[in-house]
C-alpha positions as CSV (number, residue, x, y, z in Angstrom):
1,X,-37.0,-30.8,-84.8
2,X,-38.9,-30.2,-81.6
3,X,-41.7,-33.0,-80.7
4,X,-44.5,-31.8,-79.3
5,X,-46.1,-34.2,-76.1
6,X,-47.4,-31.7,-73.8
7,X,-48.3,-27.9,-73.1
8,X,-45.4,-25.4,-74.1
9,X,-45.3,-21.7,-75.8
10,X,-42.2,-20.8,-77.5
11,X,-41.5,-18.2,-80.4
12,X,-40.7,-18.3,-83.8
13,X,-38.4,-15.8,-84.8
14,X,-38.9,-14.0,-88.0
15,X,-35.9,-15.3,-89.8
16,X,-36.3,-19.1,-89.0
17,X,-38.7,-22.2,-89.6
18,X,-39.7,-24.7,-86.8
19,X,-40.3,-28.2,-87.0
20,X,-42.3,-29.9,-85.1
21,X,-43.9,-33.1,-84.5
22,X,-46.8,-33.6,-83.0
23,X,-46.2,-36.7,-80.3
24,X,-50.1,-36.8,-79.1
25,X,-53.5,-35.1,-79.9
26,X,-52.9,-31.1,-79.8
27,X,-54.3,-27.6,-80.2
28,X,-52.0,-24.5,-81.8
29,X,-53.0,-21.5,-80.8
30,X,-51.4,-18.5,-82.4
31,X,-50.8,-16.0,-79.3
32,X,-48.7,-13.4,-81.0
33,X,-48.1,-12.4,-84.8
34,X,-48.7,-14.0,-88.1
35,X,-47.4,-17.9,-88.9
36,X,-48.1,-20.3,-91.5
37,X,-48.6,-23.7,-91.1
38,X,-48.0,-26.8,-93.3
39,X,-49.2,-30.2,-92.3
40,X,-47.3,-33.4,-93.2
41,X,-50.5,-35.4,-94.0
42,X,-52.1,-31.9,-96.1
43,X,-51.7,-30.0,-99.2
44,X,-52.9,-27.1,-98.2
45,X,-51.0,-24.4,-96.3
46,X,-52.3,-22.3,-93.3
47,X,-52.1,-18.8,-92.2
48,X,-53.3,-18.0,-88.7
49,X,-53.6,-14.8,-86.9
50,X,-53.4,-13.9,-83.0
51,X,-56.3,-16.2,-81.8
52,X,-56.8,-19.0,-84.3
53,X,-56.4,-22.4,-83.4
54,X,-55.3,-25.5,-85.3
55,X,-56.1,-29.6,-83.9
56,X,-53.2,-31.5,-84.6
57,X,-53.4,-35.1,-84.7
58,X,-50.9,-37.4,-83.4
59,X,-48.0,-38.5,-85.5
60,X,-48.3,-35.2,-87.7
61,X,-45.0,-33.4,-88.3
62,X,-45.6,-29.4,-88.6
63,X,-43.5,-26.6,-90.2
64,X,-44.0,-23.2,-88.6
65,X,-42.9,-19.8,-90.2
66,X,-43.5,-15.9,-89.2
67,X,-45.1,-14.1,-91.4
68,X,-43.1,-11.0,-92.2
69,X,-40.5,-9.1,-90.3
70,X,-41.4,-10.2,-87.0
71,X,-41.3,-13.0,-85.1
72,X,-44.4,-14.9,-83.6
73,X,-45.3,-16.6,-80.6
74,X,-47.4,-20.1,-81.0
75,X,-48.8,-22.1,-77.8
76,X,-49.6,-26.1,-78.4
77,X,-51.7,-27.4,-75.7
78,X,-52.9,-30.9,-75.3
79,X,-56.1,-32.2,-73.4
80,X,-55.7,-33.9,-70.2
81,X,-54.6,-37.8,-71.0
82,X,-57.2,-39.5,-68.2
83,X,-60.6,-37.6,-69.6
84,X,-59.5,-37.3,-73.3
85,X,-61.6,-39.8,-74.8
86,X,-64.5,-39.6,-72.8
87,X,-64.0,-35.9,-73.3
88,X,-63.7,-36.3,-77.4
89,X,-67.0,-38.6,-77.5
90,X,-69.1,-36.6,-74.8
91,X,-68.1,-33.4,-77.1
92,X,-69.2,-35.2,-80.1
93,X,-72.3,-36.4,-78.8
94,X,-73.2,-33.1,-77.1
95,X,-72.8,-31.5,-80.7
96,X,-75.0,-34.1,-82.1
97,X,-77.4,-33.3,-80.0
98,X,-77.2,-29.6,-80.3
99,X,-75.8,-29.0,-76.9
100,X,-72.5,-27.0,-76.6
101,X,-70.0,-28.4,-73.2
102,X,-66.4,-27.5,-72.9
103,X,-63.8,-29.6,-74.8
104,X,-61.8,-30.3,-72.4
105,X,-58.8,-28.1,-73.2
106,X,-56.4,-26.9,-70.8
107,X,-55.5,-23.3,-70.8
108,X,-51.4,-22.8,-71.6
């Protein structure tokens, strides 16, 4: 099991499951192929294409499969530690108020 406390990208090859745990507050973005996801903490399952993102919360242990014959390349990125709170509440205050700013994201 891989834990998860910062930005990395790593495959998942067609043939084999990842686990992972989630170590702080995190963002899965699928950059290549099909995966699913299944969440300790959720019944449902997730599949996400090139593109779609995931939040993962701290703590949360993650299973990660490619969909089909090929494998698939996932990227976790977390928010910068000193601005991720005031980042989170500005974010949700800002969407309150119908105003859209960034969220504070790094780019992998």
């Amino acid at each position: 099991m891989r834990e998860i406390s910062s930005d990395i990208t790593f495959e998942v090859a067609a043939d084999h499951m990842a686990s992972v745990r989630v170590t702080r507050s995190t963002r899965l973005t699928v950059r290549c192929g099909i995966v699913w996801v299944t969440r300790s903490d959720d019944t449902a399952d997730y599949w996400l294409e090139p593109g779609h993102t995931l939040r993962l919360r701290r703590g949360e242990r993650l299973w990660i499969g490619a969909e089909g014959n090929a494998p698939a390349w996932v990227a976790f990125a977390a928010p910068a530690r000193v601005s991720e709170r005031l980042v989170d509440w500005a974010a949700r205050a800002a969407q309150r108020a119908g105003v859209h700013i960034g969220d504070g994201w790094r780019t992998v």
